[in-house]
C-alpha positions in Angstrom: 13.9 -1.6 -2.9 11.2 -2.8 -0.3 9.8 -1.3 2.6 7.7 -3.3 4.5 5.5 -2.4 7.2 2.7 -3.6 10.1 0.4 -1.1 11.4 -1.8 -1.3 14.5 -5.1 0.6 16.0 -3.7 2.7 17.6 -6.7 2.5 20.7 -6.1 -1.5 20.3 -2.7 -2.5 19.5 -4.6 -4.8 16.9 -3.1 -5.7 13.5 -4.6 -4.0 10.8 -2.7 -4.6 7.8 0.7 -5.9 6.6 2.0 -3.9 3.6 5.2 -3.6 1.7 5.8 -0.9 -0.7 8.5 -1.3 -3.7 10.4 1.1 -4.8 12.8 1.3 -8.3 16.1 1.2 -7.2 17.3 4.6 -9.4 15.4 6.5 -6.7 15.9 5.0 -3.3 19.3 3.6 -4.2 21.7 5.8 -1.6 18.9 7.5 0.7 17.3 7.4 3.7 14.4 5.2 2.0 17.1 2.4 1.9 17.2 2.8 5.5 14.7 0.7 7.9 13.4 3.7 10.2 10.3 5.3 9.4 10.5 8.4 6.9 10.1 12.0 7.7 7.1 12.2 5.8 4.4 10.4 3.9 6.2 7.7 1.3 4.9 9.6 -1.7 6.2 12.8 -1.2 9.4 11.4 -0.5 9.6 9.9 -3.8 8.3 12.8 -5.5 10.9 15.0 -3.3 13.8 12.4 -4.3 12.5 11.4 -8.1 11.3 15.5 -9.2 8.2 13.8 -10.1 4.8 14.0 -9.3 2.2 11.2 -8.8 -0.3 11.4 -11.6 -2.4 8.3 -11.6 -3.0 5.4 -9.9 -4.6 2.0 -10.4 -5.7 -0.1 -7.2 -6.5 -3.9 -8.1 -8.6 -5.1 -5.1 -8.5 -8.8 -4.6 -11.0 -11.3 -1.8 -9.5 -14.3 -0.8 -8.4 -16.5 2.1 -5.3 -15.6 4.0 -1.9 -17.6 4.1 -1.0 -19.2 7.4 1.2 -16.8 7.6 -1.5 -13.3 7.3 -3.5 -15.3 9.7 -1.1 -15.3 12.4 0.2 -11.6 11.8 -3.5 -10.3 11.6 -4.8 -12.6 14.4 -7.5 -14.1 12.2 -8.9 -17.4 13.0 -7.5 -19.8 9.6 -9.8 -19.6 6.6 -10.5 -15.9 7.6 -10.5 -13.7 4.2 -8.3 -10.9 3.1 -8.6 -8.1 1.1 -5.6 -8.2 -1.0 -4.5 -4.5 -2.5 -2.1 -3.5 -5.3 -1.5 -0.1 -5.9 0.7 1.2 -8.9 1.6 5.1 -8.8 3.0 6.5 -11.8 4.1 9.6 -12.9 2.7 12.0 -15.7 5.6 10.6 -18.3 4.0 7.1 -17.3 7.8 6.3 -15.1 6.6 3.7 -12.0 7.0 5.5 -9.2 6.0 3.1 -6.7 4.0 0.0 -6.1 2.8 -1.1 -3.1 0.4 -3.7 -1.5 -1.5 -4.0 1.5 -3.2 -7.0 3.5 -6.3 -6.5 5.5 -8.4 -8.4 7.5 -11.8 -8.7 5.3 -14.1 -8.5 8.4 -13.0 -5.1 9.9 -12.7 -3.6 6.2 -15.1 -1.2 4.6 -14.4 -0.1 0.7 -16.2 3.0 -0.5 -16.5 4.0 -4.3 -17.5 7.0 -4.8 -17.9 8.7 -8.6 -20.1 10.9 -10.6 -22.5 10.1 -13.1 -23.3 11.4 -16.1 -25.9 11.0 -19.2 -23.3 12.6 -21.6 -22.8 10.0 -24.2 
């Protein structure tokens, strides 16, 4: 199942990202995730609500590139303007997909931060 989503600044009204988050049918098959008004709570603890599971891990894949025609016109970018193309996979602790999702957003009003320790141990 897909929810798809556009969210704006709030202080703006400018677009910010186009996302869409998937969703294995065996849980959202029958709910109120099947349904297109937004969710009483934050996505993942619906699914873990609605699955018993709990997110474990996650693995973002970060991609640079130019945006569709399309991405352009949703995210009021002049054509050629780059992206910053997002997939994120949740998974559970038993390794079950819990959800994927990606997200689309303007390159120039984006900032990443990685931020990790490290250590001399060998």
């Amino acid at each position: 199942m897909t929810r798809r989503r556009h969210l704006y600044d709030k202080e703006t009204g400018r677009p910010e990202e186009i996302g869409a988050s998937y969703i294995p049918m065996d849980l959202a098959a029958g709910t109120y995730l099947e349904e297109p008004t937004v969710v009483p709570q934050a996505l993942f603890l619906c699914i873990e609500d609605l699955s018993g599971k709990r997110y474990a891990r996650a693995r973002d894949r970060l991609i640079a590139r130019l945006a569709t025609a399309d991405e352009s016109m949703i995210l009021e970018l002049a054509p050629g303007s780059p992206v910053v193309h997002v997939i994120h996979c949740a998974m559970a602790e038993d390794e079950t997909v819990l959800e994927v999702a990606e997200s689309i957003w303007p390159a120039e009003r984006t900032v990443i931060v990685n931020e990790y320790p490290i250590t001399t141990e060998s």
